[in-house]
N, C-alpha and C positions, 0 to 999 in steps of 0.2 A: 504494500500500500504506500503512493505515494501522495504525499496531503499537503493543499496549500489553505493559508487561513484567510478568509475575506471580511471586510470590515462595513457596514451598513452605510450609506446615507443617508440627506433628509427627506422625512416621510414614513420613518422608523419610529418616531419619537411618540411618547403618551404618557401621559398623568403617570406618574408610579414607577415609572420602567426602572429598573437597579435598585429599588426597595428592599426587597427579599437578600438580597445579594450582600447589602449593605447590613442587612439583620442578621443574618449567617455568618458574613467571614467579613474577619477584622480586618485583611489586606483588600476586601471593597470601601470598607468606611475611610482607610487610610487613601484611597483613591478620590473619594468623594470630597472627604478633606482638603487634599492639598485642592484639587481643582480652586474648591471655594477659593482657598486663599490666596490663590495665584491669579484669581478675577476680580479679590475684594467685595464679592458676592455669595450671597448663597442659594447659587445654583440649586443645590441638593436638594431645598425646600422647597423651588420652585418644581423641579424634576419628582417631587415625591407628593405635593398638596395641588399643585397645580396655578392660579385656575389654566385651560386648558391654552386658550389663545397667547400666555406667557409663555409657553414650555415650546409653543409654534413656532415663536419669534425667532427671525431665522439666529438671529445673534446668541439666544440659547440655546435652540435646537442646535447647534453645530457642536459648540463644546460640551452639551449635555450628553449627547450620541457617542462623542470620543470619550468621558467619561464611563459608560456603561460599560462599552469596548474596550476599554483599561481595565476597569476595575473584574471582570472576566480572564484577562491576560494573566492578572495579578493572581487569582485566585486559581486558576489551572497551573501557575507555575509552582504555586505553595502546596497546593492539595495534590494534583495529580502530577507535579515535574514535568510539568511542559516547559521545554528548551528548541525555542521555534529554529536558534541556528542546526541543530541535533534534526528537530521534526521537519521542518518544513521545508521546500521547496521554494514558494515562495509567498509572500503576503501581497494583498493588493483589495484597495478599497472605493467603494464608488463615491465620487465628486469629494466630500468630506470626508469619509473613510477612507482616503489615503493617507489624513494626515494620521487617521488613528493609525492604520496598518503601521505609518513610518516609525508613531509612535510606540508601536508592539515591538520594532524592529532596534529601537533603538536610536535611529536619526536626532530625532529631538527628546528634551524633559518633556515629563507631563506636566510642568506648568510652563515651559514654552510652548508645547502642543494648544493648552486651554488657551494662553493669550492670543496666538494666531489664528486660532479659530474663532473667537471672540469678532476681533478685528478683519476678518475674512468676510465673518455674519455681518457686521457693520455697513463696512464697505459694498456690499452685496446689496443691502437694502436703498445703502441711499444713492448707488450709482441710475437709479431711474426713478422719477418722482412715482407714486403709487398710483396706480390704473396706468401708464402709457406704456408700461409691457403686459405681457401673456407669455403664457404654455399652455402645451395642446399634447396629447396622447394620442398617438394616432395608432391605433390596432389592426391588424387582418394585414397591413401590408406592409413589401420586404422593405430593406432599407431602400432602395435604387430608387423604389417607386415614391419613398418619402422623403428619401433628399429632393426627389425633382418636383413634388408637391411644393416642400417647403420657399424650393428656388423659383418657382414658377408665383407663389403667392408674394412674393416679397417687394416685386414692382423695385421703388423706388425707397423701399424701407426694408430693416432687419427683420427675417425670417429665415431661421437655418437650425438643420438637424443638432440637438445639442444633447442628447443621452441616444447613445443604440444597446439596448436595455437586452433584446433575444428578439430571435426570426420573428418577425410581428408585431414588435414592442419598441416603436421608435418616437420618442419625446420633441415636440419642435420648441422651439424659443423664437423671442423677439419682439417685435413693435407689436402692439394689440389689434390694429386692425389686421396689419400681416397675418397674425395666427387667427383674426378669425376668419380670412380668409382661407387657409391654410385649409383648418376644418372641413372648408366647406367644398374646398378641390379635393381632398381625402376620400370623402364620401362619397363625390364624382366618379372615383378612383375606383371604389369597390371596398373601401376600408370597411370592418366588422365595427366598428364601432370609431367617432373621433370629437374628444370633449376637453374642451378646457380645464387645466388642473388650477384646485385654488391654494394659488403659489401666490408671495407678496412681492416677487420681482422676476425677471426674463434671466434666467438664470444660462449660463453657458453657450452664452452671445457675445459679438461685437460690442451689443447695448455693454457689460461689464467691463469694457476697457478702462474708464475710473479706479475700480477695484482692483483689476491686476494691474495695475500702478501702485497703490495703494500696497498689495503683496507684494511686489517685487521689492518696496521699500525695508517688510517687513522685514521678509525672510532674508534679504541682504544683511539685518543688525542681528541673526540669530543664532546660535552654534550650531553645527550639526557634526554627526560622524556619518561614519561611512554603516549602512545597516546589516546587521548580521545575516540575512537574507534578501536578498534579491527582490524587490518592490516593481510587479509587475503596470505601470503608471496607464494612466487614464489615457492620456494624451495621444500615446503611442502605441498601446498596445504590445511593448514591449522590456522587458526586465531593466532598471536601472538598481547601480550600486555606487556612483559616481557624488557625492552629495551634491556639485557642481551643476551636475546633471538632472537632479530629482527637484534643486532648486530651482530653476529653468522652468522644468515639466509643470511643478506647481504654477507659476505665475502665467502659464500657457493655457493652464486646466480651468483657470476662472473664466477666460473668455470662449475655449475649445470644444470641443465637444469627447463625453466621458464614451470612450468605445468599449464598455461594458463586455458585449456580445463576445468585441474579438481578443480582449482579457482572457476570457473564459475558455475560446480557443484555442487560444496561445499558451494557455497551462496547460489543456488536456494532452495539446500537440507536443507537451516538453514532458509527458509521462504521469503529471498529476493522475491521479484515482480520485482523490475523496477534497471534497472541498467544506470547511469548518467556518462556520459563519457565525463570528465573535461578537455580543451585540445586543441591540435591544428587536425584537423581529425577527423574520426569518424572510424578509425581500427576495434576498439572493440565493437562497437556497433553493426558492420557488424558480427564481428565472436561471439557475443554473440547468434545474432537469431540463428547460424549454432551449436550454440552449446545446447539451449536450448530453442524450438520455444514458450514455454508459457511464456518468460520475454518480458515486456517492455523495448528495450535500446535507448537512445536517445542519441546525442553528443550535448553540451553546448562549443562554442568555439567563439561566435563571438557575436555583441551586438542583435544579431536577436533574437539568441538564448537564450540567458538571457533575453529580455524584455517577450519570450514566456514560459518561467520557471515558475511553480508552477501557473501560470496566465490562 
């Protein structure tokens, strides 16, 4: 068995999520902790009381998601000896799940991790005032057929493929009227279904060039090493270990589009078997079988699921 670990994105996130985890094993609370402190907030209570539309916000849902997905890393490596350079193959995470992956890997601290993602969420939100972007899901149809929707809706304004999620499952972004024309060519198209996601910005667009200015500044002032496994990156679809390089890919990934799908192919084609989805959710476990029905994927998120790890 060869096993890569994947880390969730936004859309994972809910009232509660790393409660249990946090009541169970003291290397989750030690996670939840320093988050807080490294924010000057107390994430943990929003992430455990809610109310819900706080815990949405992308600026917590970002470091609250890498939060879970730490404090899970933490607790597989106490309870069960998980040694991902030993285990795994490689790690790789969707849109914001890369910084957890990086941060499972070692690249950054877990309060460099929270403050990037913090200011990732930030910037994210305000690089488009609220209503003048959209995303749209567009189902039933391949990518080919949805990139040329996307670029055929776009006229004179931002619309362009920004998650390839599995054969079927392709995300657009951009200006709002663009995506909702987008829609409504989709449908044209033969799509099984194609609807607007209620997202608070056009996420992995042009529209985000603000923002990845904004990261490039970050992760310019930030340490990293080199990660003890191979971080299969969004951008590329291909294993980086370069910090030079992952830094780059990051500040690439905010305006780029997350090629998920060919992530996923790209492990199975390098010998992966089983893929371990570290997290609050189980997104990627769902879109791994659609994307390749010979992988085992599992989601590891709760103390159930770690006591039945490797056992």
């Amino acid at each position: 068995m060869t096993s890569a670990f994947t880390f969730p994105g936004q859309g994972s996130q809910a009232v509660g999520m790393g409660r249990a985890l946090a009541d169970n094993f003291p290397q989750a609370q030690a996670v939840f902790d320093e988050v807080d402190e490294a924010l000057s907030q107390k994430l943990s209570t929003i992430m455990w009381e809610g109310p819900d539309d706080a815990i949405t916000l992308t600026e917590n849902a970002q470091p609250a998601l890498m939060a879970v997905s730490m404090a899970v890393v933490r607790v597989l490596e106490a309870e069960k000896g998980l040694d991902l350079a030993a285990q795994a193959k490689f790690v790789a995470g969707h849109s914001l799940g890369e910084y957890s992956a990086l941060a499972a890997a070692g690249v950054f601290s877990l309060a460099d991790t929270a403050r990037l993602l913090k200011t990732r969420g930030q910037a994210m939100q305000q690089a488009v005032p609220v209503g003048e972007g959209a995303m749209a899901a567009l189902l039933g149809l391949d990518f080919a057929d949805a990139d040329s929707v996307a670029k055929a809706a776009a006229q004179d304004e931002v619309c362009q493929a920004a998650n390839d999620n599995a054969p079927g499952q392709v995300v657009v972004s951009g200006s709002k009227a663009a995506v909702e024309r987008a829609v409504e060519l989709a449908k044209e198209k033969g799509a099984r279904r194609a609807m607007l996601l209620p997202v608070s910005a056009p996420f992995h667009c042009a529209l985000m060039q603000p923002a990845a200015d904004v990261m490039a500044g970050a992760l310019a002032e930030v340490t990293m090493q080199a990660p003890v496994v191979p971080v299969m990156a969004n951008v590329s679809a291909s294993p980086l270990s370069d910090p030079d390089e992952i830094r780059q890919s990051l500040v690439q990934q905010v305006t780029g589009m997350v090629r998920w799908r060919e992530c996923v192919e790209a492990m199975a084609a390098q010998g992966v078997t089983t893929l371990y989805e570290l997290g609050a959710g189980k997104v990627l476990s769902g879109l791994a079988k659609r994307i390749d029905r010979e992988l085992a994927a599992s989601a590891l998120g709760t103390p159930e699921d770690i006591a039945a790890f490797g056992g």
